[in-house]
C-alpha positions in Angstrom: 0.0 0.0 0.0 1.3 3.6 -1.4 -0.2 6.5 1.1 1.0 10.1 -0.7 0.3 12.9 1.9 -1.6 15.4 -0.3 -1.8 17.8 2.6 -1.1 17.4 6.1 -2.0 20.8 7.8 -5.6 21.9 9.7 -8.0 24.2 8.0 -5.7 27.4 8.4 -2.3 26.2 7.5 -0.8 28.4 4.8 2.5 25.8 4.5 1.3 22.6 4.7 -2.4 22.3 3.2 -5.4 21.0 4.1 -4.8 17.0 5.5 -5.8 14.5 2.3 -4.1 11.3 1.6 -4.4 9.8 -2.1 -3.9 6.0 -1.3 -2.8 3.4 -3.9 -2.7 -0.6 -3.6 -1.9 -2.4 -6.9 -3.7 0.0 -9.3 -6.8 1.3 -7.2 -6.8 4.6 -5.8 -8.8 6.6 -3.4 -8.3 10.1 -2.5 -9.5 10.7 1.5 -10.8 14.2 2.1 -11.0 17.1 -0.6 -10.3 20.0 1.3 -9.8 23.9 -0.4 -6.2 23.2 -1.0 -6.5 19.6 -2.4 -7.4 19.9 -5.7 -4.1 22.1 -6.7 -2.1 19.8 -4.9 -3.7 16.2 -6.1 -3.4 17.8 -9.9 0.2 18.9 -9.3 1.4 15.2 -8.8 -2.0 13.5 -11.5 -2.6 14.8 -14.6 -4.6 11.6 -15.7 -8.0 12.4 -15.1 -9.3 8.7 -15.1 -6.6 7.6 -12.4 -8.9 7.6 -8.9 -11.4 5.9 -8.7 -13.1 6.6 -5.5 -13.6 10.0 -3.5 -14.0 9.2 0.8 -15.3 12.4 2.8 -15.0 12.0 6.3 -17.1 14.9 7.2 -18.6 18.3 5.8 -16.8 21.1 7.4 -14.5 22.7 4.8 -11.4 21.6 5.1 -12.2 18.4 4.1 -15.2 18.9 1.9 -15.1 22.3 -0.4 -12.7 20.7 -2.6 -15.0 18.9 -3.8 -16.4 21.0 -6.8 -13.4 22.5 -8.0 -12.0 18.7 -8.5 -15.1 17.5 -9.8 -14.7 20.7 -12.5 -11.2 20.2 -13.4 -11.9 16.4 -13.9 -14.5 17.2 -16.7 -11.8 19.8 -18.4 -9.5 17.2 -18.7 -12.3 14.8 -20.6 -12.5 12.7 -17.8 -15.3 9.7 -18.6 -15.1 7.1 -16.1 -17.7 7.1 -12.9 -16.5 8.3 -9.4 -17.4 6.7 -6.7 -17.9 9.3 -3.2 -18.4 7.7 -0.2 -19.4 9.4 3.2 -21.5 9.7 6.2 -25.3 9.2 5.1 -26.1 12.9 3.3 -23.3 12.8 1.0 -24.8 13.0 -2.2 -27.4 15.9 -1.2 -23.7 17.9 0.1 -22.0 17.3 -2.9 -24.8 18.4 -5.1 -25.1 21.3 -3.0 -21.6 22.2 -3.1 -21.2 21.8 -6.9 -24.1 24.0 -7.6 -23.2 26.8 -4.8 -20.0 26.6 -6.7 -21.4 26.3 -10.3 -24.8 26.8 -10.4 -26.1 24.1 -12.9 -22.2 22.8 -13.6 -23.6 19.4 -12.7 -25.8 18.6 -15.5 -22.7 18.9 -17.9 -20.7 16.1 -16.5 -19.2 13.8 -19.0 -19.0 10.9 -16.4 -21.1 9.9 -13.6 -21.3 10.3 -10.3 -22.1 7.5 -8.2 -22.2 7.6 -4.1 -22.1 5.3 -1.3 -23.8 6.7 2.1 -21.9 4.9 5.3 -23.0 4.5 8.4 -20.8 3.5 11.8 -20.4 -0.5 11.4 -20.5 0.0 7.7 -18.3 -2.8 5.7 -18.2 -2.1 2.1 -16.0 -2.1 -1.1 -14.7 0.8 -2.0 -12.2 1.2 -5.4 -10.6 -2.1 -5.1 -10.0 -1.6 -0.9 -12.2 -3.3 1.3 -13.7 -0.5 4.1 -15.3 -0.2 7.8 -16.0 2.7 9.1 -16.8 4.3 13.0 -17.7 7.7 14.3 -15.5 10.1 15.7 -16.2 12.4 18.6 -16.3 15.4 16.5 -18.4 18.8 16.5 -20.3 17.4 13.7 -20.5 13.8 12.8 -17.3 12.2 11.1 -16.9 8.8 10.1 -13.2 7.7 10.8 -12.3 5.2 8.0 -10.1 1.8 7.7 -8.9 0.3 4.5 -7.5 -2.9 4.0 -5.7 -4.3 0.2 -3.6 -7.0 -0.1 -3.0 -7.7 3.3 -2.0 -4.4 4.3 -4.7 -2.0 6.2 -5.0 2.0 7.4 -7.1 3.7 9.3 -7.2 7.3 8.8 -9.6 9.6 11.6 -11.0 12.3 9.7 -11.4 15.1 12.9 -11.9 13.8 16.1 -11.2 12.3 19.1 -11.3 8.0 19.4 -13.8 6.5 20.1 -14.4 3.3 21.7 -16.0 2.2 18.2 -12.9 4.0 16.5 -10.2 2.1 19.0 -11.6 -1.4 18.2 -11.3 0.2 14.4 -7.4 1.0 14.8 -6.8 -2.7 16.1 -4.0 -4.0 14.7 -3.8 -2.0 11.1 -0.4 -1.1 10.1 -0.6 2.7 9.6 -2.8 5.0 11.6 -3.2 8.5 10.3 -4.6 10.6 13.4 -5.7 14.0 13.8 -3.7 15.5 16.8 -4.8 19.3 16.9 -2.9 19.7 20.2 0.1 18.2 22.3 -2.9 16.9 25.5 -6.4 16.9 25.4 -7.3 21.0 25.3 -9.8 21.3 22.5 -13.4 20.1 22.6 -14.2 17.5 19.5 -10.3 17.4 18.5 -7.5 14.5 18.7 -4.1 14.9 20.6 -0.9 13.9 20.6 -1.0 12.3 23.9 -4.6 10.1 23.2 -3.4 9.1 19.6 -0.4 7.4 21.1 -2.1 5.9 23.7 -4.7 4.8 20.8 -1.5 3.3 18.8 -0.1 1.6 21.7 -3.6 0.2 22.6 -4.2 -0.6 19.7 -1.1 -2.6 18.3 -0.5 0.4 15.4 2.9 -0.7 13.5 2.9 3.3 12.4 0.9 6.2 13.4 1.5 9.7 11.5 -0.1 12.8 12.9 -1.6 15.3 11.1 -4.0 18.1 11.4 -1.5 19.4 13.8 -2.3 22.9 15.2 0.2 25.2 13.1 0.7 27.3 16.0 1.8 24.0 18.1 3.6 22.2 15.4 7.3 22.7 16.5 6.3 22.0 20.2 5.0 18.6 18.7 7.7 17.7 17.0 9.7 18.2 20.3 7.6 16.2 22.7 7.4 13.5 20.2 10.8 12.3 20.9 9.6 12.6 24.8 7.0 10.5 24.2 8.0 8.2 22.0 11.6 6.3 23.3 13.0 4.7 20.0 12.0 0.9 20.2 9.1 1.4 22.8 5.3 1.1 20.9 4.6 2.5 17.4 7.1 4.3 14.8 5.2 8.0 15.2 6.1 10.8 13.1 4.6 14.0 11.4 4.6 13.8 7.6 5.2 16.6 5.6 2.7 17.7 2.3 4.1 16.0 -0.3 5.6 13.2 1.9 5.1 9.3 0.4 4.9 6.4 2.6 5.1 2.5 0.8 4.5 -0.3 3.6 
């Protein structure tokens, strides 16, 4: 499994973008979360407009949702013919149709390919592009759907925003790479992860890996300090912060 970090910052990070992962096993790909900043960013590294497959939004606030026109636009410039598949928390479909016409009024009717959507609820299994999927809620201000994926023997879970849940621990059981929102260093905003409850989720858990993302910018530095603390070389997971742009093969 190939997991390229599209963007690895939260909603108001100039330098590292909004967090999206574009994740590839054989030749299936699904792109998770389309936030403002992914579209530039997946087109800067994709310029083959039939190449994903499948489209996974964890939840609707923007960050990780308003993306979602302008990629949907730029795929029909480029010709682009084959159905997507977007796959959610139930309401998808009535979001995305309401983004793309806020965006575009109309735009939709001129699609070249379809659009075809898969509504997920917590306990959800499913195929998804080639990956087989489960899914669990998040405590989050709004509800998220945290979201594991599992190809040839390998499997990720990536959180969307949020907190673990109990539903979301059993989730992270044992999957080799867990991609965790951690907004702060301990536990200091309401609905958000942390740097101290993702690791005890990875340890917990049995992670293999656990990268953090959707790391306060204002904090980031202080993470990447406290990390090391944390984290004794050859004690529990291998943690580190990924970088936009950074690509992880496991």
């Amino acid at each position: 499994m190939k997991v390229h970090f599209l963007g690895v910052g939260e909603a108001c990070d100039p330098e590292r973008f909004n967090t999206s992962l574009m994740v590839r096993s054989k030749n299936h790909y699904i792109l998770l979360d389309c936030g403002f900043t992914t579209p530039h960013r997946y087109f800067a590294d994709c310029s083959d407009p039939e190449q994903l497959e499948a489209l996974w939004i964890s939840h609707f606030h923007g960050d990780h949702f308003f993306g979602v026109p302008l990629l949907l636009l730029r795929f029909w410039e480029m010709g682009r013919t084959s159905p997507l598949l977007i796959a959610g928390p139930v309401g998808v479909q009535e979001k995305v149709e309401m983004a793309l016409d806020l965006a575009y009024p109309a735009f939709g009717k001129k699609l070249r390919y379809a659009l075809e959507y898969l509504p997920v609820v917590s306990g959800d299994s499913f195929e998804v592009a080639g990956f087989s999927g489960q899914a669990a809620p998040m405590e989050h201000s709004q509800s998220c759907l945290a979201v594991r994926l599992t190809s040839g023997g390998k499997s990720l879970m990536y959180s969307g925003d949020g907190r673990p849940t109990e539903t979301s621990a059993d989730l992270a059981r044992g999957c080799d790479l867990l991609v965790h929102e951690a907004y702060n260093v301990s536990e200091l905003t309401p609905g958000h992860g942390s740097v101290t409850g993702c690791l005890a989720l990875a340890r917990q858990a049995g992670c293999a890996k656990l990268a953090l993302v959707h790391v306060n910018r204002l904090e980031r530095e202080q993470v990447t300090g406290k990390v090391g603390d944390l984290c004794p070389q050859g004690e529990g997971p291998v943690v580190f912060l990924p970088e936009a742009g950074e690509t992880l093969i496991f």
